[in-house]
N, C-alpha and C positions, 0 to 999 in steps of 0.2 A: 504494500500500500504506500501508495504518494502522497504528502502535504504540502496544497501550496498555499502561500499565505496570500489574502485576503484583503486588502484595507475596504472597510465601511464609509462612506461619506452620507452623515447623516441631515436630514430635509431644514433647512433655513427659509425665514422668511417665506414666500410663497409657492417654494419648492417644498412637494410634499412627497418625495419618493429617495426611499432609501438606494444611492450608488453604491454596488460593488464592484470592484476592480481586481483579480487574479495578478498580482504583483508577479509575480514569478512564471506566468502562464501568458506570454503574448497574444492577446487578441480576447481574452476573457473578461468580459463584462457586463453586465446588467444591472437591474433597477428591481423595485419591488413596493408591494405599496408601503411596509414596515420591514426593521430588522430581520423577522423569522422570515417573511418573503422575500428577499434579497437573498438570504444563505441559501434557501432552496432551488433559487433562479443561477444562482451564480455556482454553485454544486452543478446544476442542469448542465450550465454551458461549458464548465472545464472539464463535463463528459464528455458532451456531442465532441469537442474541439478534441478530445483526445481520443476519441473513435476515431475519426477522419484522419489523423495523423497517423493512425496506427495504419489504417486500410491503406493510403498511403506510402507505408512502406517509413515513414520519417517516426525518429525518436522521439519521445514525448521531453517537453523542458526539464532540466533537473530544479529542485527547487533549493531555492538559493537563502541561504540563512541569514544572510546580510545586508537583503532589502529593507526597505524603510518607507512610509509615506508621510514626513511630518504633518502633513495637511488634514491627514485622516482622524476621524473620530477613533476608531477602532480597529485593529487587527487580527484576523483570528486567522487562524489555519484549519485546512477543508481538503481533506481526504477523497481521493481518488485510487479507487480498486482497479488494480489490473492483473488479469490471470491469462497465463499463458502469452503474452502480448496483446490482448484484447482487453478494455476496461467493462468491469462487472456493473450490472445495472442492481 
């Protein structure tokens, strides 16, 4: 299993949709209407994105332990299953 991290950017002002960003995972991103909706969306997308690399034949990102987002409200790490080089749904 893979962890990549995460930053949260949580809703200001008249933005009411939690951003999450795959720090470690190029090209993973979404939105959500609250925090549990974001984790779920953005878990979603660093599936789909790492099925297609896998089909692909390309490596999935290593994840890098000394990213940072100071801008971010919050950073978590979010697991990704891969068995036999195929990721587990």
């Amino acid at each position: 299993m893979l962890f990549y991290h995460v930053a949260f950017y949580l809703p200001r002002g008249s933005d009411h949709m939690v951003v999450a960003e795959a720090l470690d995972f190029p090209g993973a991103l979404s939105q959500g209407f609250d925090l549990a909706d974001a984790r779920l969306m953005i878990a979603s997308a660093i599936q789909e994105l790492a099925e297609a690399l896998l089909e692909e034949g390309k490596p999935l990102p290593r994840p890098d332990p000394m990213v940072s987002a100071p801008d971010a409200d919050l950073i978590e790490l979010v697991p990704v299953s891969v068995e036999g080089g195929v990721p587990r749904r």
